[in-house]
VEXDREN-2710 file (C-alpha; in Angstrom, 1 decimal):
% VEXDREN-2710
k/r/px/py/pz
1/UNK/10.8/-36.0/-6.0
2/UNK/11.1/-39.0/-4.2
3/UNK/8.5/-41.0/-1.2
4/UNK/8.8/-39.4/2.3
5/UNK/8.7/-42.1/5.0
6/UNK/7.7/-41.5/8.9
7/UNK/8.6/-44.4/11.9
8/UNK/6.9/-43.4/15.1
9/UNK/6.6/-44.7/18.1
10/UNK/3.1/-44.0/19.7
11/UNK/2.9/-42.6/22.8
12/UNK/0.4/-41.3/25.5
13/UNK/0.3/-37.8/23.8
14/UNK/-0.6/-39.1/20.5
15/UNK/-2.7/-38.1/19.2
16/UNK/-3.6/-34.8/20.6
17/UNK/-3.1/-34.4/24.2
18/UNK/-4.1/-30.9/26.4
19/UNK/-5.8/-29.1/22.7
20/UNK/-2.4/-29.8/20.7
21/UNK/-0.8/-32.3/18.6
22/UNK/1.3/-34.7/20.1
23/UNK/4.6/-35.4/18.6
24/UNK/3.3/-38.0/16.2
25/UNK/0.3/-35.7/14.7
26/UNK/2.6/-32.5/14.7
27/UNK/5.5/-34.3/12.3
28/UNK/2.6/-35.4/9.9
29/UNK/1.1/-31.7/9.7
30/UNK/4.8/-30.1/8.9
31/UNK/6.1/-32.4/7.3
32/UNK/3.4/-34.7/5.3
33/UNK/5.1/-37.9/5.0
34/UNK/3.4/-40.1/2.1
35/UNK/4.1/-43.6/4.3
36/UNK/3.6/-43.6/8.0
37/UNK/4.8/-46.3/10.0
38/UNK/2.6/-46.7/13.8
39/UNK/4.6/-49.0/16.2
40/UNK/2.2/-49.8/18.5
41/UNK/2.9/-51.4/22.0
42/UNK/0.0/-53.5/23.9
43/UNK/-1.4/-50.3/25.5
44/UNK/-1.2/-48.2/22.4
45/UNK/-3.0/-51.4/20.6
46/UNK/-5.5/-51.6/22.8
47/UNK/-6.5/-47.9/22.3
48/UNK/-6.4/-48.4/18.2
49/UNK/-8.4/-51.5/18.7
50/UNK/-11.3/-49.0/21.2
51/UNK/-11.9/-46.0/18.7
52/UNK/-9.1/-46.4/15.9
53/UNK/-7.9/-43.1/17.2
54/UNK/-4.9/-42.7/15.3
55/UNK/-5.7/-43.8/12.2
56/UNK/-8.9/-41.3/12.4
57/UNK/-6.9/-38.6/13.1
58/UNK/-4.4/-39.3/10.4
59/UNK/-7.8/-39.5/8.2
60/UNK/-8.8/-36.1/9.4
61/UNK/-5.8/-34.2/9.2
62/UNK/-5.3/-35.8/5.0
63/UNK/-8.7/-34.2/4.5
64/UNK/-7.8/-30.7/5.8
65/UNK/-4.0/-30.7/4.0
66/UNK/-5.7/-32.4/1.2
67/UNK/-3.1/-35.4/1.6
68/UNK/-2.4/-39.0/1.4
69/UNK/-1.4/-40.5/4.1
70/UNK/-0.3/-44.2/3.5
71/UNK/-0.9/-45.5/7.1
72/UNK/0.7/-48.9/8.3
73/UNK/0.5/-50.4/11.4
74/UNK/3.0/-52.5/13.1
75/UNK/1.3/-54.0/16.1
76/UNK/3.4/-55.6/19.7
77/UNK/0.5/-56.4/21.6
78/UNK/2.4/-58.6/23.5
79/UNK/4.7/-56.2/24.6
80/UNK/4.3/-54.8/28.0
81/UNK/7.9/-54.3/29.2
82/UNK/7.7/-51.1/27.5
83/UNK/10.7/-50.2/29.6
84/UNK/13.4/-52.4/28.1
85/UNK/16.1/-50.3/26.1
86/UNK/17.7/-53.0/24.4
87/UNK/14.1/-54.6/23.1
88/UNK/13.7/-51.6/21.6
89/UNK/17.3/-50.8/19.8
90/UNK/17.0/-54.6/18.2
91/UNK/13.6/-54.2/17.0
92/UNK/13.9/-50.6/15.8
93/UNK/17.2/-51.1/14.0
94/UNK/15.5/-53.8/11.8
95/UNK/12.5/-52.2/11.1
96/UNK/14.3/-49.1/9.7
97/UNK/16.8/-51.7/7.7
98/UNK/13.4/-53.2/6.3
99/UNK/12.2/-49.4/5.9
100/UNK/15.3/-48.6/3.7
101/UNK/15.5/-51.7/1.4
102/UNK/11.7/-50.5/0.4
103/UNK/13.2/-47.0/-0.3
104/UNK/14.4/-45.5/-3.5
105/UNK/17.1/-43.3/-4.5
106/UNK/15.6/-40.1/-4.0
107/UNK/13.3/-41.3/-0.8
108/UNK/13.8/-40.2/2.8
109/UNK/12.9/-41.4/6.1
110/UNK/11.9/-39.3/9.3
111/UNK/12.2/-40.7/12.7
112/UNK/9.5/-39.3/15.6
113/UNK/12.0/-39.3/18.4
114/UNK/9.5/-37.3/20.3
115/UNK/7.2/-40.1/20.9
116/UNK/6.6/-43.7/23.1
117/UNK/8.6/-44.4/26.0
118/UNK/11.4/-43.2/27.5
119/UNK/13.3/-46.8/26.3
120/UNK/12.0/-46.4/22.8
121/UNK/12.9/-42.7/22.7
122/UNK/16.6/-43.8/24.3
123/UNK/16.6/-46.7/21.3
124/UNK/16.6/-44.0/18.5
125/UNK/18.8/-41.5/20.4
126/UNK/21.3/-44.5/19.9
127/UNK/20.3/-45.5/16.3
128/UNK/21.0/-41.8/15.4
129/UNK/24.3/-41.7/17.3
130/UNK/25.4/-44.8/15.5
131/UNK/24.0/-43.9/12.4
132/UNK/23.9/-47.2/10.6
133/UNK/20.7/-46.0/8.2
134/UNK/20.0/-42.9/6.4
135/UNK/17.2/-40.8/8.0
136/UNK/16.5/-37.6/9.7
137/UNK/15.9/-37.3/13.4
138/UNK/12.7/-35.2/14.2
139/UNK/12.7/-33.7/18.1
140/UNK/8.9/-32.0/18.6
141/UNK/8.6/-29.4/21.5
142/UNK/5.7/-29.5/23.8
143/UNK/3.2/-26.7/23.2
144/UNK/4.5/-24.6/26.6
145/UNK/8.2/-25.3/25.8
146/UNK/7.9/-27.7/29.0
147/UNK/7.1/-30.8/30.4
148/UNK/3.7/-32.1/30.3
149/UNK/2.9/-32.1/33.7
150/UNK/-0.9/-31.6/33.9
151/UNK/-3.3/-34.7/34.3
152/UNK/-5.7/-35.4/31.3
153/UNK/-8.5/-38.5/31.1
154/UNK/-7.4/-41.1/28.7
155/UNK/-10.1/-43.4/28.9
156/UNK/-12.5/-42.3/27.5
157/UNK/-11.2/-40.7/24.3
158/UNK/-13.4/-38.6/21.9
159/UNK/-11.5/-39.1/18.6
160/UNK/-14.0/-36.5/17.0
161/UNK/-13.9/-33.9/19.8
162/UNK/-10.1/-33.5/20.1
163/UNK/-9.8/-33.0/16.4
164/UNK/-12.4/-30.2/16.5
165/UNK/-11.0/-28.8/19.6
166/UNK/-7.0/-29.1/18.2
167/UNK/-5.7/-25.2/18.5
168/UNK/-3.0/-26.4/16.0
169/UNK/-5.4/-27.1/12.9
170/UNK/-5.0/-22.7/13.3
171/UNK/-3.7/-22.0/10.0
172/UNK/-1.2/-19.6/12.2
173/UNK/0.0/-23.3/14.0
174/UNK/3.7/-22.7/15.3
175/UNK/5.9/-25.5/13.8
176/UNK/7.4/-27.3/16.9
177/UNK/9.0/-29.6/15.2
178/UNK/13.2/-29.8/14.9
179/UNK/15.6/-31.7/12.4
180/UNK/18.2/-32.9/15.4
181/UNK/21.8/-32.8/14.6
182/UNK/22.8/-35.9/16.6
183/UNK/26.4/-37.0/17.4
184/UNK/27.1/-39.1/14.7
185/UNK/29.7/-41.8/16.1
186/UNK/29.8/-43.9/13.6
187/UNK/30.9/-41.1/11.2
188/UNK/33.1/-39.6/13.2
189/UNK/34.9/-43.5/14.2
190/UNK/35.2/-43.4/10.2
191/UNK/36.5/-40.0/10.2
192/UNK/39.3/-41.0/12.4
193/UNK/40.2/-44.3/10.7
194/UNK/40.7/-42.3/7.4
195/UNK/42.8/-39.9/9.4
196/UNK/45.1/-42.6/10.3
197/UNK/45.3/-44.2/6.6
198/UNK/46.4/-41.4/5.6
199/UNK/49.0/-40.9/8.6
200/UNK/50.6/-44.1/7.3
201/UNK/50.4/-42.7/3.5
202/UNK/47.6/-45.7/3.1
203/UNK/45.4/-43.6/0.5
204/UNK/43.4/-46.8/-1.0
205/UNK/42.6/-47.6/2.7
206/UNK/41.6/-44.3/3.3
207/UNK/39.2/-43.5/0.1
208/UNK/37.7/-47.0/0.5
209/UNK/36.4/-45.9/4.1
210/UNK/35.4/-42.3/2.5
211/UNK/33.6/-43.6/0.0
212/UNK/30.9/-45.4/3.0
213/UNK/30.7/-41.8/4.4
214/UNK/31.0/-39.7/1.3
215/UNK/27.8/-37.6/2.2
216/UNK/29.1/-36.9/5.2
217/UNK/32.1/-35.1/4.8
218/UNK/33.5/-32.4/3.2
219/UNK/33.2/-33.0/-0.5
220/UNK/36.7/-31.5/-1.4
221/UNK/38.3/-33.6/1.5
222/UNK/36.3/-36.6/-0.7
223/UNK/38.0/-35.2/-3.9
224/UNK/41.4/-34.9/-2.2
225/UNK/41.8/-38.1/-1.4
226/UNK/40.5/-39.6/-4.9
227/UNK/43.7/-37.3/-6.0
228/UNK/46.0/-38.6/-3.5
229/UNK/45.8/-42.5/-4.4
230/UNK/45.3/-41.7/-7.8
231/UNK/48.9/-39.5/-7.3
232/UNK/50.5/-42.5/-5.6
233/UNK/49.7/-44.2/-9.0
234/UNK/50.7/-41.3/-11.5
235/UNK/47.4/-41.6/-12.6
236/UNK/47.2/-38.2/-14.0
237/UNK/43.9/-38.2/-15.6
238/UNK/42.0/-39.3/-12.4
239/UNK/44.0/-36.4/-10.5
240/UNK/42.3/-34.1/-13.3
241/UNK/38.8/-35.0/-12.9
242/UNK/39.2/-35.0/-9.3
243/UNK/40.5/-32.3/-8.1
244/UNK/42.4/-30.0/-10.7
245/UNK/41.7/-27.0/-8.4
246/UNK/44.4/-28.5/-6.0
247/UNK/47.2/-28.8/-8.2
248/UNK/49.2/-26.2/-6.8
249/UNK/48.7/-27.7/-3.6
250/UNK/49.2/-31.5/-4.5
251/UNK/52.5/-30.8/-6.9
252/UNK/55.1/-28.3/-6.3
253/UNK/57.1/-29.0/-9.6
254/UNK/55.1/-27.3/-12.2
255/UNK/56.9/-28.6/-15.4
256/UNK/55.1/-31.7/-16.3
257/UNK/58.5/-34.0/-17.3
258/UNK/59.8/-32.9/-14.1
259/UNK/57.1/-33.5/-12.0
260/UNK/56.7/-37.0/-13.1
261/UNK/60.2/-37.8/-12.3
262/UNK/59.7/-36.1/-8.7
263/UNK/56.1/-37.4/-8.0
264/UNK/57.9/-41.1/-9.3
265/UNK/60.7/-40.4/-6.5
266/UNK/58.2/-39.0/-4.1
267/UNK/56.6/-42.6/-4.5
268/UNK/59.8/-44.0/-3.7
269/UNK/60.4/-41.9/0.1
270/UNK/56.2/-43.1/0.6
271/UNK/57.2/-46.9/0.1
272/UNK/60.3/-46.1/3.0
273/UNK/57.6/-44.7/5.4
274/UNK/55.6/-47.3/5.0
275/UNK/57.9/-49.8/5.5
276/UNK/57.8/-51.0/2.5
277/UNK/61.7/-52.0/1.7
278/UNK/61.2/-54.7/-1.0
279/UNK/59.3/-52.0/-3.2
280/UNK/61.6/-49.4/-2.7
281/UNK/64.3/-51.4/-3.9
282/UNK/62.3/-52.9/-6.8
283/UNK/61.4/-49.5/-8.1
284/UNK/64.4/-48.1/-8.0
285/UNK/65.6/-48.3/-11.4
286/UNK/63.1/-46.1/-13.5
287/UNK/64.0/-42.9/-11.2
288/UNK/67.5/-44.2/-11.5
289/UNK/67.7/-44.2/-15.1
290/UNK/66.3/-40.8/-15.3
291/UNK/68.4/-39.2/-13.2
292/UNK/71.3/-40.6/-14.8
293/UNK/70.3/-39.5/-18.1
294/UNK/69.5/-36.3/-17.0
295/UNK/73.3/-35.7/-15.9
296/UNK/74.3/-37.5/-19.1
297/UNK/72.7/-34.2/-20.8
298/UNK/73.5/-31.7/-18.3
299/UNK/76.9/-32.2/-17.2
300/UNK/78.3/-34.6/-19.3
301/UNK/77.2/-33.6/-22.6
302/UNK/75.8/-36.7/-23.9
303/UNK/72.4/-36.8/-25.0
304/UNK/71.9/-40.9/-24.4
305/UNK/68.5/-41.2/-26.9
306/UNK/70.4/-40.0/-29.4
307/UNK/72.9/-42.8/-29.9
308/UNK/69.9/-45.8/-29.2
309/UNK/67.9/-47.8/-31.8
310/UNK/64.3/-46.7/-32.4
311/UNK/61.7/-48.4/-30.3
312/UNK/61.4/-50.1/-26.7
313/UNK/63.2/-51.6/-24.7
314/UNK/66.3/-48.4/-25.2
315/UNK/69.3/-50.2/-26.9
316/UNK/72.6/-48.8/-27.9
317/UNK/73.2/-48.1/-31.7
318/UNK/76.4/-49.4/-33.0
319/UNK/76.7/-47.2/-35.5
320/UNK/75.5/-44.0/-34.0
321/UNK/77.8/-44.5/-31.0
322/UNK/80.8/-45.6/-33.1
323/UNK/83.7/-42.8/-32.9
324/UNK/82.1/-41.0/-30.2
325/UNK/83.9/-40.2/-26.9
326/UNK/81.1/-42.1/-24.8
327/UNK/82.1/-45.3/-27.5
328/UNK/85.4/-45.2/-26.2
329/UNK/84.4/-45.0/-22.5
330/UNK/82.7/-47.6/-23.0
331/UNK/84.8/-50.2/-24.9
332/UNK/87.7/-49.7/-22.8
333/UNK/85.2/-50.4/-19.4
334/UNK/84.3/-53.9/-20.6
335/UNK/87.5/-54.3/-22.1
336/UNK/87.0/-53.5/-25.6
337/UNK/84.1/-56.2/-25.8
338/UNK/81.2/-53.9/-24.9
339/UNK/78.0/-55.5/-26.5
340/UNK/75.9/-52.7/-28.2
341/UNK/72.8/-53.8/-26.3
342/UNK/70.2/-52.9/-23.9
343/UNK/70.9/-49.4/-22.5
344/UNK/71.9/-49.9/-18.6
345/UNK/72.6/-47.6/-15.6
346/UNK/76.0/-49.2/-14.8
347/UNK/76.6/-48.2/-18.8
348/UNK/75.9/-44.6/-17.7
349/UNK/77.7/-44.8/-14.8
350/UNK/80.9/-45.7/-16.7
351/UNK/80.1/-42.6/-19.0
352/UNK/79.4/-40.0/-16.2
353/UNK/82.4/-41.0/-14.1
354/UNK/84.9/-40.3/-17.2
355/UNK/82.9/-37.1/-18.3
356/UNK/81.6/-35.2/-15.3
357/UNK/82.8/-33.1/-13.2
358/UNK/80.8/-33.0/-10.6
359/UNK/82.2/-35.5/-7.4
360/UNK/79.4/-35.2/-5.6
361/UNK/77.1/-36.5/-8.4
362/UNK/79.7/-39.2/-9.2
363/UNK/79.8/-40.5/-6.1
364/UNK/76.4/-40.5/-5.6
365/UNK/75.6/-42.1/-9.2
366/UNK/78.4/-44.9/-8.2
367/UNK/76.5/-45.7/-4.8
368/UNK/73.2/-46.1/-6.9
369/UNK/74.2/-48.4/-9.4
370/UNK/76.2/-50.5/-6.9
371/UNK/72.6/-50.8/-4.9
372/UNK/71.0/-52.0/-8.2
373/UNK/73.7/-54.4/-8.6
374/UNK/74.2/-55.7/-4.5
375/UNK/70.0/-56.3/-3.8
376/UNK/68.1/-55.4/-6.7
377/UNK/68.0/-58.6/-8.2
378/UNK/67.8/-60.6/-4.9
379/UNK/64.8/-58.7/-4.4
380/UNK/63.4/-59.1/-7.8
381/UNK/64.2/-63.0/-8.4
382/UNK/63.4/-64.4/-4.4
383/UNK/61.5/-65.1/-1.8
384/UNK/63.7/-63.0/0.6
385/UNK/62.8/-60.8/3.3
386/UNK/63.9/-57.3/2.8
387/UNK/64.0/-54.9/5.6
388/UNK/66.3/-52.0/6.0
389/UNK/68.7/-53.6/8.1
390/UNK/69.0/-55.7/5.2
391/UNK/69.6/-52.9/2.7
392/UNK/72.5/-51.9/5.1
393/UNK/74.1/-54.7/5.3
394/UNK/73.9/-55.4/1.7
395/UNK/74.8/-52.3/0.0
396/UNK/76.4/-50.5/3.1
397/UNK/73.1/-48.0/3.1
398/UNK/70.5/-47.9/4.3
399/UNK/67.2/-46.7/2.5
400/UNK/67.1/-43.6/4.2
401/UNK/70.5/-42.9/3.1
402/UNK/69.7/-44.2/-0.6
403/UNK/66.6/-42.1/-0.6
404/UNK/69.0/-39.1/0.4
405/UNK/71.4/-39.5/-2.9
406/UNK/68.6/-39.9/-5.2
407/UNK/67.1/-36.3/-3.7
408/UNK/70.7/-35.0/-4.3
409/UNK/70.8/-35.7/-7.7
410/UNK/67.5/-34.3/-8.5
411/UNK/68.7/-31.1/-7.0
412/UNK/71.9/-31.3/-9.4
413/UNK/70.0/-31.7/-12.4
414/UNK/66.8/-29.3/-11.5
415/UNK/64.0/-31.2/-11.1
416/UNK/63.5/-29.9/-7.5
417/UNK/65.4/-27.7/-6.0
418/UNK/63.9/-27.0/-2.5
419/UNK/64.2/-29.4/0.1
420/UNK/60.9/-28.8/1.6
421/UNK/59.3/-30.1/-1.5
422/UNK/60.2/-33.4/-0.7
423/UNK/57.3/-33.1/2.8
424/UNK/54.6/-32.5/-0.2
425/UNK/52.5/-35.5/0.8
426/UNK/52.7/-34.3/4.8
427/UNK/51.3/-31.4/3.8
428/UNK/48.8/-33.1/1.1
429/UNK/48.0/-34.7/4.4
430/UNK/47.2/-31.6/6.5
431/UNK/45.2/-30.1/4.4
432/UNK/42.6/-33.3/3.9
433/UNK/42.7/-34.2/7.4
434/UNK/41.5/-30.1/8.2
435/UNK/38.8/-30.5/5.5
436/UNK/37.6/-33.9/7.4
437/UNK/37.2/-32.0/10.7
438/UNK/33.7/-31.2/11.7
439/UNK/32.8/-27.7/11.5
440/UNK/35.8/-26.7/9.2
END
């Protein structure tokens, strides 16, 4: 078990004040912190200096919990403008930074928000807010559950004698102290930048910002979005670790070939809601080449691995193809000096306009392979800008309308079949952003 750290302020009521604890004395009782941190202002110096009053009474209260307190003193005897807000939220933000680079995994720090001035106590209420640092806000109630109104001499202060006299060293004491649950802005400003990374399908953004707040938040919104930018990748094994109790919910298509053909397209409707047009049309081609062989087998017949070469990259085999209907298809569309090389989709294309039957798949095979051949390559080889007015004017499409055929053929070959499949990342999307909400 780790080191418990306390930061109080000290404040007229500390130590004991009217026969109780003050706020300071009361969080060292309940809580026995191993390292207490006094901050001391010119009057509260001056009284540490006169009888040593709080340190004593730290002394007495060790002896009667029989515990250490590790007592350390941090002394403004020059300040006197006790009512400055902003002195304070400087000088209290680095002392706890200092605080925390001493601490250790496993170490925790308590805040007396109870005590000092009404500027100090306004300080922490806005360290906590913000919260920058790791610690727990302590709130301590006044023995009558009101304000301290009544007068009490100062002065003179007998150290000894309000120890003694303390009606909360009673063994049945009531605990007045309370962990506060402060608005946490800083959180919740992360919260809503994650929200809108992942309204713009930006999942990297989004988990970096989760990962500064991961204690904070819903640990299966945390897991959800290590799935979703590892899903963006295809980087199945990640998606396992993290969150295989959402696989229904992150992939609709259940057979695994399938699903890494939709999830590939899926990629390719993200990269046109992004705005990304250069990607879309650069990745392309491996969803392309699927689809077409998939209607190769399924409606044409033609099983294209059979009639390639063993090993990578897919070429055609001479002597497998040779007296095959798809051989002739092909000879006669290069005019009867087709090379027996690399395996292309305008190949396929030759094939599946000659052997299916399908028009709506043959027209929407021809437009694909003519946008391969129009802008693929000037977006592969240039420095070009590539927007979607650009993918219209080039191909006669745009990338909606490119991202629309590619759906069609999946349909016609049965990777997915239901249209709202194709809105799986808006609901991914849902579903994390309702697990970020507070209180969900």
């Amino acid at each position: 078990m780790g080191k418990l750290y306390l930061f109080s302020p000290v404040g007229n009521t500390d130590p004991i004040k009217y026969l109780y604890d003050g706020s300071m004395l009361h969080i060292c009782r309940v809580y026995k912190p191993d390292v207490v941190y006094l901050y001391l202002s010119k009057e509260m110096w001056e009284n540490h200096q006169k009888d040593n009053r709080y340190v004593r009474t730290l002394e007495f209260l060790g002896e009667k919990l029989g515990h250490s307190f590790e007592i350390r003193i941090i002394k403004r005897e020059e300040l006197v403008s006790v009512q400055r807000y902003d002195v304070f939220y400087k000088e209290f933000r680095q002392i706890i930074a200092d605080i925390e680079k001493e601490m250790k995994p496993g170490d925790k720090l308590l805040l007396n928000m109870a005590s000092g001035t009404p500027a100090m106590k306004s300080a922490l209420v806005v360290l906590a807010t913000l919260a920058e640092y790791r610690f727990t806000p302590i709130q301590v109630s006044t023995p009558k559950n009101k304000s301290n109104l009544e007068l009490e001499e100062r002065s003179d202060y007998d150290v000894v004698g309000n120890w003694e006299l303390d009606e909360d060293n009673a063994p049945d004491f009531k605990n007045r102290c309370e962990e506060v649950e402060c608005f946490n802005l800083i959180t919740l400003l992360k919260i809503d930048m994650i929200k809108k990374h992942i309204q713009a399908y930006d999942y990297h953004a989004a988990l970096e910002i989760a990962r500064e707040i991961q204690d904070q938040i819903d640990p299966d919104a945390y897991r959800l979005l290590v799935a979703a930018d590892a899903r963006v990748n295809l980087d199945w094994d990640t998606i396992e670790k993290a969150a295989k109790k959402f696989e229904k919910l992150l992939f609709p298509v259940e057979d695994m070939e399938k699903r890494t053909v939709f999830e590939y397209a899926l990629g390719l409707k993200l990269r046109i809601q992004r705005g990304e047009y250069a990607d879309f049309i650069r990745a392309i081609t491996p969803v392309v080449m699927d689809l077409l062989d998939g209607i190769c087998f399924q409606h044409c017949g033609f099983q294209v691995n059979k009639y390639c070469e063993d090993g990578k990259p897919r070429k055609w085999s001479k002597e497998k193809l040779r007296g095959t209907d798809a051989d002739k298809i092909l000879q006669s569309g290069y005019g009867g000096n087709f090379r027996y090389d690399v395996v292309y989709s305008t190949h396929l294309d030759k094939i599946i306009q000659k052997k299916c039957r399908d028009e709506e798949i043959k027209k929407g095979v021809k437009d694909l392979t003519s946008v391969e051949r129009q802008i693929r390559n000037l977006a592969a080889h240039e420095i070009v800008s590539i927007t979607d007015k650009k993918i219209k004017k080039e191909t006669g499409k745009s990338a909606g309308e490119i991202m629309r055929i590619i759906q069609m053929l999946c349909a016609k070959i049965q990777i997915n079949e239901n249209r709202e499949n194709w809105n799986s990342y808006d609901m991914m999307n849902r579903q994390i952003i309702k697990k970020l909400e507070p209180g969900r």
